[in-house]
C-alpha angles and dihedrals in degrees: 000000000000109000083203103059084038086062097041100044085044082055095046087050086053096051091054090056094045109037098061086057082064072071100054094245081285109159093209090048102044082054099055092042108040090199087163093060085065099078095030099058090032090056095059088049094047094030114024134254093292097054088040082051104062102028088055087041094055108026107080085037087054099038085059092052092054101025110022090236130127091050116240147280093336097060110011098063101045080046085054094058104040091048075052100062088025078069097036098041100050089043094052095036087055094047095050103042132072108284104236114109102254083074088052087066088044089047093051099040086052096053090044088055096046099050097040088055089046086055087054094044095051088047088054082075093057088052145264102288081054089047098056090040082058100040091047096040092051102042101031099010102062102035084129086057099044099049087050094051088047090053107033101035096063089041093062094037081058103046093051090050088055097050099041105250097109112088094228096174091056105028 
């Protein structure tokens, strides 16, 4: 086990539960924004897929428990395991592919998509009505989200790998 991806992905666990209160614990807003997608997608970069993995996996599940929000069970499981594959797939996407910047964005809109489609898919099991909520509220409902993970995840990929503290080689 590696102390400094425990303490980064500990700190990425810590940022799910913290950034959505920027919002107020407002549901419209924690949609728009997806401030939660931030650390998740970020810790399979930093971290790799089986610390995404589980940091995505836990961290809506964790932040009802402590918060009440994400309501449960009919958003906060499909967002656990979105947040999950959000962590596995951008770690996996990012070890796998060529190390210059313009993957780290490949890396990051496939792990966006695939996520977002597993969201719908686990909806699907609460029902239709659930499903289209979802499918309207990931793809239309967080533009705003979408766009900031676009902008500010690569930003901070780059800016590890800059200074060193990105594990090229493995990741």
């Amino acid at each position: 086990m590696n102390i400094r991806k425990m303490v980064t992905a500990g700190v990425c666990l810590a940022l799910c539960l913290l950034l959505p209160l920027l919002t107020g614990n407002n549901r419209e807003l924690g949609t728009l924004f997806s401030l939660m997608h931030l650390p998740a997608l970020l810790c399979g970069f930093a971290c790799g897929w089986q610390y995404g993995l589980v940091v995505g996996g836990i961290a809506p599940l964790l932040r009802f428990l402590l918060f009440g929000m994400p309501p449960m069970p009919v958003v906060a499981v499909p967002m656990a395991f979105e947040l999950a594959v959000y962590g596995a797939c951008s770690g996996l996407l990012y070890q796998l592919l060529p190390k210059r910047n313009a993957y780290i964005y490949v890396s990051l809109v496939g792990a966006m998509i695939t996520g977002r489609i597993i969201n719908v898919l686990i909806s699907a099991a609460f029902g239709q009505a659930v499903a289209l909520a979802s499918f309207y509220n990931i793809f239309a409902g967080t533009f705003a989200g979408i766009i900031l993970q676009i902008i500010i995840i690569p930003v901070i990929v780059m800016s590890l790998k800059r200074t060193g503290l990105l594990d090229q080689s493995r990741n």
